[in-house]
C-alpha positions as CSV (number, residue, x, y, z in Angstrom):
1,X,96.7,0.2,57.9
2,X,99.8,-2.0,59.4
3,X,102.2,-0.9,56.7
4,X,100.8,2.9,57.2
5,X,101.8,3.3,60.8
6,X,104.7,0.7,60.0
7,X,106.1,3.8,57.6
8,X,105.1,6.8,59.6
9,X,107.2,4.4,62.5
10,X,110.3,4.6,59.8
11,X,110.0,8.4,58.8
12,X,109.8,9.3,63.0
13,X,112.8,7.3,64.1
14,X,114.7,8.5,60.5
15,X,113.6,12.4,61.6
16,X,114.6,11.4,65.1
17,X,117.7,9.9,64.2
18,X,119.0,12.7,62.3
19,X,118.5,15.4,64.8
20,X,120.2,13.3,67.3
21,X,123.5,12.9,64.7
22,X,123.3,16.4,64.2
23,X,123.3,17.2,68.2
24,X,125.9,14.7,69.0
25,X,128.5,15.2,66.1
26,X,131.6,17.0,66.7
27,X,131.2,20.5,64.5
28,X,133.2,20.9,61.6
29,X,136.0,23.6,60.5
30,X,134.7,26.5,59.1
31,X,137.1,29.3,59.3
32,X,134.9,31.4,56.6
33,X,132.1,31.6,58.7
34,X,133.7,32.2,62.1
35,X,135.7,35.0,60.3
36,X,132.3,36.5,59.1
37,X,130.8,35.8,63.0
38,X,134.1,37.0,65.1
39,X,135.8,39.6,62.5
40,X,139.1,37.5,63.4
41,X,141.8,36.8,60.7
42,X,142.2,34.0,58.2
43,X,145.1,33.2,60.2
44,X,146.8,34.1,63.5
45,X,149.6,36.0,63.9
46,X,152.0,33.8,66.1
47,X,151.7,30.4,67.2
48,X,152.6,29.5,70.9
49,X,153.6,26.0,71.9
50,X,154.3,25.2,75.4
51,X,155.1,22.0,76.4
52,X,155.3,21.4,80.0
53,X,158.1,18.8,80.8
54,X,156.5,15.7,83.0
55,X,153.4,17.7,83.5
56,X,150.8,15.0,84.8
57,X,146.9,16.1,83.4
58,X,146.3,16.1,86.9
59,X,148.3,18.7,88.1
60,X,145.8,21.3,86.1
61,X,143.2,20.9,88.7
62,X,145.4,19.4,92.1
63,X,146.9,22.7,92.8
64,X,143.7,24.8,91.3
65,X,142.3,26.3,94.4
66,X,145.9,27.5,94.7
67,X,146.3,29.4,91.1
68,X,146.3,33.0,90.6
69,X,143.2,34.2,88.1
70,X,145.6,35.0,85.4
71,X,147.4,31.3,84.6
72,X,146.0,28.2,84.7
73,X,142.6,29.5,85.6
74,X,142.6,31.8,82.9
75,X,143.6,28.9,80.4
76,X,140.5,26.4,81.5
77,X,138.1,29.6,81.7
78,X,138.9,31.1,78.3
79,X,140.2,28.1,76.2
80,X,139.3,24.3,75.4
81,X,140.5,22.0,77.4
82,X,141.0,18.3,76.1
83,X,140.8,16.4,79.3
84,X,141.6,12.9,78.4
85,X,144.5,13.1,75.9
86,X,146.7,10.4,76.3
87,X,149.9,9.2,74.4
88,X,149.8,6.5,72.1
89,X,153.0,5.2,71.7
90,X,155.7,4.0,74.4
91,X,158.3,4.8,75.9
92,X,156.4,7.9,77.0
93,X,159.7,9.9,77.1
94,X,160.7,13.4,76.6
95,X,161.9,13.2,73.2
96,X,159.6,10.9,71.6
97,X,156.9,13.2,73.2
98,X,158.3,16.9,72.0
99,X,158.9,14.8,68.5
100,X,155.2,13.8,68.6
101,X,153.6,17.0,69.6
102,X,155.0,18.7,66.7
103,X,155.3,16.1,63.9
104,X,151.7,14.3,64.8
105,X,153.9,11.2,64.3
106,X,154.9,8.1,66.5
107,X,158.7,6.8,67.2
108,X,157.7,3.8,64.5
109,X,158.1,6.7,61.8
110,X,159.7,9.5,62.8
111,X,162.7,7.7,64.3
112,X,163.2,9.3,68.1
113,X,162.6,5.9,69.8
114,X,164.0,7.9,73.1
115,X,166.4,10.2,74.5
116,X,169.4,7.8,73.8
117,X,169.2,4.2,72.4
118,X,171.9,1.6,71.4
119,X,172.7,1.4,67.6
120,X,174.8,-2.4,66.7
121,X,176.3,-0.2,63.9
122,X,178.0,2.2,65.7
123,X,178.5,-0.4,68.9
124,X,177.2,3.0,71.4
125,X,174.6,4.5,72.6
126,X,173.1,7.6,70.4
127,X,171.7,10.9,71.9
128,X,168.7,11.5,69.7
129,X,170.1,15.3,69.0
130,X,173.8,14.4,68.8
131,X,175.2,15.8,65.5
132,X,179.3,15.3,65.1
133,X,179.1,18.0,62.3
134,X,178.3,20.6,63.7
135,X,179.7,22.8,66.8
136,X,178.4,24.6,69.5
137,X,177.6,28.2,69.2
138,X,177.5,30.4,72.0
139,X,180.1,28.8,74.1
140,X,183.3,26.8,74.1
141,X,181.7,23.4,75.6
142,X,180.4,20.3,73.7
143,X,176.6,21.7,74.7
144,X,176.4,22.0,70.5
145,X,176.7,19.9,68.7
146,X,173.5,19.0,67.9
147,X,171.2,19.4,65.3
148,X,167.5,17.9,64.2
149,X,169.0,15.5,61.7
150,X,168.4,12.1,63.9
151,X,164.3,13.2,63.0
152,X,163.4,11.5,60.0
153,X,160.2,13.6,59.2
154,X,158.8,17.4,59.1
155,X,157.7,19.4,61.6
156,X,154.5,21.7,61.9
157,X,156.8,24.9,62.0
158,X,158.6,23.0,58.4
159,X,154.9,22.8,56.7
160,X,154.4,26.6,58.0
161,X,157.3,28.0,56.2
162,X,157.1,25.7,53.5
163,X,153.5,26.9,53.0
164,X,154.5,30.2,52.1
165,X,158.3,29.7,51.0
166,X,159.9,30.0,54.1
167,X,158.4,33.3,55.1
168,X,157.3,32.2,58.6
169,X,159.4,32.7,61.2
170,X,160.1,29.6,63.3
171,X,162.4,29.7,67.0
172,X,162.5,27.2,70.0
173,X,163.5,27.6,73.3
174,X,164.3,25.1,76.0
175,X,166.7,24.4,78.8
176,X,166.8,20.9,77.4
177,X,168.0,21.1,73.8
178,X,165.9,18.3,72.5
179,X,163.1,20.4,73.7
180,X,164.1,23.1,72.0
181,X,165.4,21.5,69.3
182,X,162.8,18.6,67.7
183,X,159.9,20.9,68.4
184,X,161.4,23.9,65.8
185,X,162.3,21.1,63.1
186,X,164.9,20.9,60.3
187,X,164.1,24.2,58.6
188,X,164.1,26.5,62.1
189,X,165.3,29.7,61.9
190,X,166.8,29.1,65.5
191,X,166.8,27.1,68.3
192,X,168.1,27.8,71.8
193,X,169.0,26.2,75.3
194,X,171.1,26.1,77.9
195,X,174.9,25.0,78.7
196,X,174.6,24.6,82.4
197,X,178.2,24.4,82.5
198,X,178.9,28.2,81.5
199,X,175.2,29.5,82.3
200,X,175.1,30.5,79.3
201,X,172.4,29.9,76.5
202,X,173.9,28.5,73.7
203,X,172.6,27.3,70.0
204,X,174.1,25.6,66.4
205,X,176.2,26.2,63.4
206,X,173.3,24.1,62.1
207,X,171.7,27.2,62.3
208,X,173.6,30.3,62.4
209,X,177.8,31.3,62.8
210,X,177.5,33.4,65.8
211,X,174.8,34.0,68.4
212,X,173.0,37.2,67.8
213,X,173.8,39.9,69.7
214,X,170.3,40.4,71.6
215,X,171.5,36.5,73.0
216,X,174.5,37.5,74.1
217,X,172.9,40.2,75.8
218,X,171.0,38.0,77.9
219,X,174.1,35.9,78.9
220,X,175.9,39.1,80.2
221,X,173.4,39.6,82.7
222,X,173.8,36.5,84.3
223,X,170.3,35.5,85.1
224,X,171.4,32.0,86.6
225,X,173.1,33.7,89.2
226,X,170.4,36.1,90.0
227,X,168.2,33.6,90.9
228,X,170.3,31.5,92.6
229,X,171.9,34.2,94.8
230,X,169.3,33.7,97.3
231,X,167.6,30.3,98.9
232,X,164.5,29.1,97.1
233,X,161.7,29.3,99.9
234,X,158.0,28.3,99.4
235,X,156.1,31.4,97.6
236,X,153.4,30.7,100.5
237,X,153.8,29.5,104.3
238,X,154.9,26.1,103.9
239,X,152.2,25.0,106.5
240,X,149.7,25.7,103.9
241,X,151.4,23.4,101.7
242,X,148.7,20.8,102.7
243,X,147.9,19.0,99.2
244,X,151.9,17.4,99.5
245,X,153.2,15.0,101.9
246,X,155.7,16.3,104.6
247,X,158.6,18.4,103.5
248,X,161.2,16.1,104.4
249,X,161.2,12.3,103.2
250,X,164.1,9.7,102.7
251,X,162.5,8.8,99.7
252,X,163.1,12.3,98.0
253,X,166.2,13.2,96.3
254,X,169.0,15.6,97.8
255,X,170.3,18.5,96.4
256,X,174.4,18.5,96.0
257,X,175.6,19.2,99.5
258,X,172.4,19.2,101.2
259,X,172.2,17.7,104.3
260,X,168.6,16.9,103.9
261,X,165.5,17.2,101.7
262,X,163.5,20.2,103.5
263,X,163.1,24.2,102.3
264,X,164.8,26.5,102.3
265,X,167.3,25.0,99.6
266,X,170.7,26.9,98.8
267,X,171.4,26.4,95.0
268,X,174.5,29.1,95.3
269,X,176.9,26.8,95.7
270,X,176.2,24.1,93.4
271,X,176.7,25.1,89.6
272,X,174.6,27.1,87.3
273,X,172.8,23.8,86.5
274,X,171.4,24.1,89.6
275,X,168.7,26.5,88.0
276,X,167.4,24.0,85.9
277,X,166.0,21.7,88.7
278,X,164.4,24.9,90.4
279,X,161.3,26.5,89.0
280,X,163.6,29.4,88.3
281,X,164.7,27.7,85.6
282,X,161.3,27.7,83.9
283,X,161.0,31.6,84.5
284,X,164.7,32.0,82.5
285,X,163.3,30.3,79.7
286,X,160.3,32.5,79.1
287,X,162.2,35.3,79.4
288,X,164.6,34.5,76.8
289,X,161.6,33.4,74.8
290,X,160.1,37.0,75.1
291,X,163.8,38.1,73.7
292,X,163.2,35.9,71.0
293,X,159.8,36.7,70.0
294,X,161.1,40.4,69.5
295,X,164.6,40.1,68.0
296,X,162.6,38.1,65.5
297,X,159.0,40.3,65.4
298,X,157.5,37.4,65.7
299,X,153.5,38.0,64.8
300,X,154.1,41.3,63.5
301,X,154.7,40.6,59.8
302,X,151.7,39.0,57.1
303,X,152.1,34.9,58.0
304,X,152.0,33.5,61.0
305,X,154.8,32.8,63.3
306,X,155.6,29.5,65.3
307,X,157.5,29.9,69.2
308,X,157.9,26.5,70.3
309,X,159.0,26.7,74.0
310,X,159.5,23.7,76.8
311,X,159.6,24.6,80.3
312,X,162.2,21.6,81.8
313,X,162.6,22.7,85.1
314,X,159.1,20.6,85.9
315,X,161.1,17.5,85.1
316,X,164.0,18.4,87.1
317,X,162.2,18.9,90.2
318,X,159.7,15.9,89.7
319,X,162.5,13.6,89.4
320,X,164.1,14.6,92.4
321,X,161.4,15.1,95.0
322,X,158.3,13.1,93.0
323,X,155.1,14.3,92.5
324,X,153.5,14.5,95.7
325,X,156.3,16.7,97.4
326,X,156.0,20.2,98.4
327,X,158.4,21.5,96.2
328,X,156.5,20.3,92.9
329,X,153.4,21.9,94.3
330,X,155.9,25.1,94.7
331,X,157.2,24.4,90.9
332,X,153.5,24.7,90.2
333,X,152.7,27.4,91.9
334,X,155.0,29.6,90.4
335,X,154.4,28.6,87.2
336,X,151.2,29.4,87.1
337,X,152.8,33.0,87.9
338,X,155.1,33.1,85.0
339,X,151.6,32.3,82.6
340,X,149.8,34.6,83.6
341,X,152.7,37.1,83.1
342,X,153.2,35.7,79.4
343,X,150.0,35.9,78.6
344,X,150.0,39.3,79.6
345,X,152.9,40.0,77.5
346,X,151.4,38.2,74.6
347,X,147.9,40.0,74.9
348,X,149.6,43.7,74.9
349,X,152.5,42.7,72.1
350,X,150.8,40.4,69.7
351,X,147.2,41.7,70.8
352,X,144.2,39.4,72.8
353,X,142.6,37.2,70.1
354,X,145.6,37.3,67.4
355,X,147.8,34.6,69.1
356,X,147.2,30.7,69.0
357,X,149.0,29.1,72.0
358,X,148.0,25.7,73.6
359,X,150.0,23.5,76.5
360,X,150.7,20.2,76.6
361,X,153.1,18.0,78.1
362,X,156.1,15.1,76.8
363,X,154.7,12.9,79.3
364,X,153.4,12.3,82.9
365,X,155.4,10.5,85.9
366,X,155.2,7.8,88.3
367,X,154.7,8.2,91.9
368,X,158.0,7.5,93.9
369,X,158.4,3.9,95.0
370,X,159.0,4.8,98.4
371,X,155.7,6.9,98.6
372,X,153.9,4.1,97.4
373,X,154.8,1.7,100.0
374,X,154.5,4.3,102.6
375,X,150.7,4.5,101.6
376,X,150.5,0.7,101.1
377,X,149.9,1.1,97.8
378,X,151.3,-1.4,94.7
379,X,154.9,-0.8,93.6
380,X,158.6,-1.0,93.5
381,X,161.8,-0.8,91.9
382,X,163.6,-2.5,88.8
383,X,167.6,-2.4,88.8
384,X,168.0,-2.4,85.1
385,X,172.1,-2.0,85.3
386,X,171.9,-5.2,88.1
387,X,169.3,-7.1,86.1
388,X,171.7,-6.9,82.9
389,X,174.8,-7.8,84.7
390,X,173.3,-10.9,86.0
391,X,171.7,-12.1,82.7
392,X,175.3,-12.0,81.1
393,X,176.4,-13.9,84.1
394,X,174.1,-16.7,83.5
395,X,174.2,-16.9,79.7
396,X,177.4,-17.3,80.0
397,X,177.6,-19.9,82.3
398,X,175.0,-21.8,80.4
399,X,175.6,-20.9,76.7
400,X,179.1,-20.0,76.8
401,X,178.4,-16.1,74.9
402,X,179.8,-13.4,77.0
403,X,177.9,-9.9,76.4
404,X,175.1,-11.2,74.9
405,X,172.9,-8.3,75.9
406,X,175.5,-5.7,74.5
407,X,172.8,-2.4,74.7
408,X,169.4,-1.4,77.1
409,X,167.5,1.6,76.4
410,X,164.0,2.5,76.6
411,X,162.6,-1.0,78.3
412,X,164.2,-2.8,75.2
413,X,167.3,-5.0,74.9
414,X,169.7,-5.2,72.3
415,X,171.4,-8.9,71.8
416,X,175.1,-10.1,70.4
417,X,173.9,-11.3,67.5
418,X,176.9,-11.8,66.0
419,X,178.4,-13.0,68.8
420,X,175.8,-16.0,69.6
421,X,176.2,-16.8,65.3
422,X,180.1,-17.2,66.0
423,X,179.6,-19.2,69.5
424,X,177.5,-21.8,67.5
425,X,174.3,-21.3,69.6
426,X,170.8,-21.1,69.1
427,X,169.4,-17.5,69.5
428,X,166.2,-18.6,69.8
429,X,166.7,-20.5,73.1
430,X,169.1,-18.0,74.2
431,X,166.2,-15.2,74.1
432,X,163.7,-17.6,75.4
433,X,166.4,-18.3,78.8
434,X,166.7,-14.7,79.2
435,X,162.9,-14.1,79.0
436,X,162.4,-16.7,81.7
437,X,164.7,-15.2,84.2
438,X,163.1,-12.0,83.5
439,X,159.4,-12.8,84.1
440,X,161.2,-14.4,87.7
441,X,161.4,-10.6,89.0
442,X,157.8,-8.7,90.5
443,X,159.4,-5.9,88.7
444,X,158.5,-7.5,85.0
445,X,155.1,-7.7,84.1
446,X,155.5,-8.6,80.9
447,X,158.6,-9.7,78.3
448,X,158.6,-10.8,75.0
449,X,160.5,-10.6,71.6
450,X,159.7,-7.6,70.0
451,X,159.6,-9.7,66.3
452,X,156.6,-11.4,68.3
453,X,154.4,-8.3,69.0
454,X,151.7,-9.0,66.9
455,X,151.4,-12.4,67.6
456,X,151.9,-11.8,71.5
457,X,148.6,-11.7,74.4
458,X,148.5,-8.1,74.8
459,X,145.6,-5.7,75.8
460,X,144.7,-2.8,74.3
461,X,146.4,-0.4,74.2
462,X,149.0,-1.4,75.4
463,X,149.7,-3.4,71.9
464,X,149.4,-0.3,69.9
465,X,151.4,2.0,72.4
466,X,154.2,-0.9,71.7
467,X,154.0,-1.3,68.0
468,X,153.8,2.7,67.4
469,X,157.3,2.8,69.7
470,X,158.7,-0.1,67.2
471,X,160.9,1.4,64.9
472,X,162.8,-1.3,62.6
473,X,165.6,0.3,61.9
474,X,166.2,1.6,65.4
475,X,164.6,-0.4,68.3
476,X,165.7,-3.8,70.2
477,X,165.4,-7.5,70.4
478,X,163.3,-8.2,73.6
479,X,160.9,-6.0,74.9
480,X,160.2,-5.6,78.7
481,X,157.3,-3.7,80.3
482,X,157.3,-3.5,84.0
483,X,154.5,-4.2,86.6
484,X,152.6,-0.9,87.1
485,X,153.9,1.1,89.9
486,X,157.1,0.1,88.9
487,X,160.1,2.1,88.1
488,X,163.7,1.4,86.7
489,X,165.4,3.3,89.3
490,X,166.9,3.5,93.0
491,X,165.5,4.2,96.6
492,X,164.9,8.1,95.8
493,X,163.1,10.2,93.3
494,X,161.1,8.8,90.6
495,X,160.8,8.7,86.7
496,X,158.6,7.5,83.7
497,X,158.9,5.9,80.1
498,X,155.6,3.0,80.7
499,X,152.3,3.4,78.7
500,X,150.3,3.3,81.8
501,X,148.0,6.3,82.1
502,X,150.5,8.2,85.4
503,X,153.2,8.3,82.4
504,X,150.8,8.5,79.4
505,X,148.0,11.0,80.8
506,X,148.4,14.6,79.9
507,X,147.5,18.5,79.4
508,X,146.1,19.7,76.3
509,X,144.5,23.1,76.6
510,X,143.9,25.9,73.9
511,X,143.7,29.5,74.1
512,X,143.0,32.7,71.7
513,X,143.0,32.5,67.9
514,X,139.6,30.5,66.8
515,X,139.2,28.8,70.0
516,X,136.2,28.6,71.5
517,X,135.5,27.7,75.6
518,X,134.6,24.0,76.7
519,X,135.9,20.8,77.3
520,X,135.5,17.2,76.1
521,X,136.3,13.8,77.6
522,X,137.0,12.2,74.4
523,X,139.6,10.3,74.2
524,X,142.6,12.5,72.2
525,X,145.8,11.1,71.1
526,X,148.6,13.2,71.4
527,X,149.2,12.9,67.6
528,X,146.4,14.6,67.2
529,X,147.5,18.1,68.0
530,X,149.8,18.8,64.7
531,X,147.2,17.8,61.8
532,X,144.7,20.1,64.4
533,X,147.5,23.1,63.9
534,X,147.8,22.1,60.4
535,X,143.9,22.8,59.7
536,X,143.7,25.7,62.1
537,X,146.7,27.2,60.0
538,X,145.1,25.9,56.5
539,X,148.5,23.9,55.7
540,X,149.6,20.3,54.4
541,X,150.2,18.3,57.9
542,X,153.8,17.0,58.4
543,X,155.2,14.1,56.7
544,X,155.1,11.0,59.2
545,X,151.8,12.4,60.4
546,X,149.2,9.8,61.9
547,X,146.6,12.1,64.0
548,X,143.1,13.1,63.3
549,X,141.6,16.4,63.6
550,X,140.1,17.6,67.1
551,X,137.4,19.6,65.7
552,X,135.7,20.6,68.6
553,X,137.7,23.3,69.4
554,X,136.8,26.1,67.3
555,X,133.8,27.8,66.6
């Protein structure tokens, strides 16, 4: 009798157990049967990227009372929004992050440890897109000479067109050139950005002679100068403005020839750079995108087509004024404008349903020091430049090496070997004195030498955020990570690069093709988005990828 009800026990809880697994487990791809359900294609016809340049997570829902029915709105209401998606690799900076949206891989493998770092073999800094072989097309500046190369793996727009031998086309477009020009890969048919020294937009002999007519079309109409003819006001009363601090506040950064930090601001007079730290600059570049997208027929022919577009103008700003100010609630505002407008265009010339787009973000931001201690809330500044001068002060004094710390980049230092070798010294106790005078500063949380990473007291994840930034080849001696709330900057404006979750926390919403509404609170890496294209699109994933599937997202 005991071992009866023991069993019919076992065969509830095993009945129990499986309708539980089955309620709580993530549903799998199957694009046969949601073609059969919806009638939609095997594939879509155009894939649209946007990544939104120092786009915190937060700012989807800050401003959302605020946003017009057709942007943001429409994005949270019709597609899937992945709420906690965080970056898993530091320096959470723009480079690493478009190189990681669209390569599912971390600097550790694909080599773009940040914007610029030192390399001991060339004894300079390198700009991650620099490229001394190839010359700028579109305009007599330096603007470029730049190409992918610096990347060391594939793209998810090189796995489409490799998936059906080169057929798909593939075009980015960004004010930044990294942002235009990691996301698109090695095989692009084009990227495009912008000289802000001619106003021009400008591209590569990587990837064509001459720019194409339809380009050069765009530059004769002078668009910077449109929209900088006239002040940039708030789109709304400023009083309203009431989820920002006060419009004017020492800690926010000045425009050239401003007197102060309030609206109205008068770009006229600056340069055509100007453009690129207003949000006008963010409507340029999806207008030149829409060019793009038809001087190519994108999503018109029998594969699908990749548009990779960054909107930098976000970053601009946020460095400047920060992200409480009014004018990154303006920046905002307007850009939830200029989405609903694209998606308009998208619905009527691609067709509602046939497109793929999702937004994301490089990487959040920090709050500004100054805002911080005006709230008396934890944080400060680090004076990198200062710090550095000083250390090579005292080693000297001490060790008798001059320059030892001959490159910093990306929270990482890069020693003299060489140097310390021919002075007779000990490196070992060289690091260890700079380390001490390092952890003397509030600023420095934490410093360490970067061969000592696994064997360091880390917690998670900061440890993996580290070692997935560690790339052999590339990155430094010491590593430094600074006290959160921290910044490496000045009195005004603010910045990002740390792997706590204001720099690390972002956007990842899908839309259209195969998507179905919702939301989850699992926790996302932002590898993850590639090998999630790469299923979506029934293609190989890139060839540093590291990210998992998000399978919730389609039917």
């Amino acid at each position: 009798m005991k071992f009866t009800h023991f069993l019919t026990a076992a065969l509830l809880f095993s009945v129990t157990a499986t309708r539980a697994q089955k309620a709580t487990s993530p549903k799998p791809f199957n694009h046969l049967a949601a073609s059969k359900t919806t009638k939609m294609s095997a594939r879509p016809k155009l894939v649209v990227g946007v990544v939104v340049d120092q786009m915190r997570w937060d700012y989807l829902y800050r401003y959302g009372n605020r946003y017009g029915a057709g942007g943001f709105k429409r994005l949270l209401q019709e597609g899937f929004s992945c709420e906690n998606t965080l970056i898993n690799y530091t320096p959470t900076i723009t480079a690493c992050g478009h190189t990681c949206v669209y390569t599912g891989s971390v600097p550790a493998i694909h080599g773009i440890i940040g914007n610029t770092w030192y390399s001991p073999e060339l004894g300079r800094t390198v700009y991650c897109a620099e490229d001394t072989t190839v010359s700028t097309v579109g305009s007599n500046s330096g603007a470029g000479k730049m190409s992918p190369r610096n990347m060391l793996v594939t793209t998810i727009g090189d796995e489409l067109r490799i998936s059906n031998n080169f057929q798909s086309k593939v075009v980015g477009v960004a004010i930044k050139d990294r942002g235009a020009i990691l996301p698109a890969g090695h095989s692009a048919n084009a990227a495009f950005w912008y000289d802000g020294s001619t106003g021009n937009w400008v591209s590569s002999s990587y990837y064509m002679k001459e720019l194409p007519g339809w380009a050069q079309e765009f530059n004769k109409q002078q668009f910077p100068q449109q929209y900088l003819s006239k002040p940039w006001t708030t789109l709304y009363p400023v009083s309203t403005y009431t989820l920002s601090t006060a419009d004017e506040k020492p800690y926010e950064g000045k425009y050239k020839n401003a007197t102060n930090t309030s609206f109205p601001h008068s770009l006229s007079d600056i340069s055509n750079s100007a453009i690129s730290a207003s949000p006008f600059g963010n409507t340029m570049t999806l207008e030149f995108a829409k060019k793009a997208l038809e001087a190519y027929d994108m999503g018109k022919g029998p594969v699908t087509d990749f548009l990779a577009v960054s909107l930098s103008s976000t970053d601009y700003v946020g460095h400047q004024f920060g992200p409480n100010s009014v004018e990154i609630e303006d920046t905002y505002l307007r850009l939830d404008q200029d989405l609903a407008t694209l998606f308009k265009y998208l619905d009527a010339k691609v067709g509602k349903g046939q497109y793929l787009f999702f937004i994301t973000a490089d990487h959040g931001v920090a709050h500004v020091p100054g805002f911080m201690e005006e709230n008396k809330l934890p944080g400060g500044t680090w004076d990198e430049p200062a710090a550095i001068k000083e250390l090579n002060e005292q080693v000297a004094a001490k060790f008798g090496v001059k320059g030892v710390i001959k490159g910093s980049d990306n929270y990482q230092l890069w020693l003299e070997h060489d140097g310390i070798a021919q002075a007779g010294k000990n490196e070992t106790e060289i690091r260890q004195f700079i380390i001490a005078r390092l952890l003397k500063s509030p600023a420095i949380a934490k410093a360490f030498p970067i061969e000592q990473l696994m064997t360091t007291t880390l917690p998670e994840p900061m440890r993996t955020m580290l070692s997935n930034g560690f790339n052999t080849k590339r990155s430094g001696d010491i590593q430094v990570v600074l006290t959160p709330g921290y910044i490496d900057g000045g009195k005004t404006g603010t910045t990002h690069g740390l792997w706590y979750p204001y720099d690390a926390h972002i956007p990842l919403v899908w839309m259209g093709w195969g998507i179905h509404p919702g939301k989850t609170n699992r926790t996302i890496g932002m590898t993850d988005i590639t090998p999630t294209l790469a299923a979506l699109l029934h293609i190989q994933m890139p060839s540093g990828n590291v990210g998992q599937v998000i399978q919730e997202i389609t039917h």
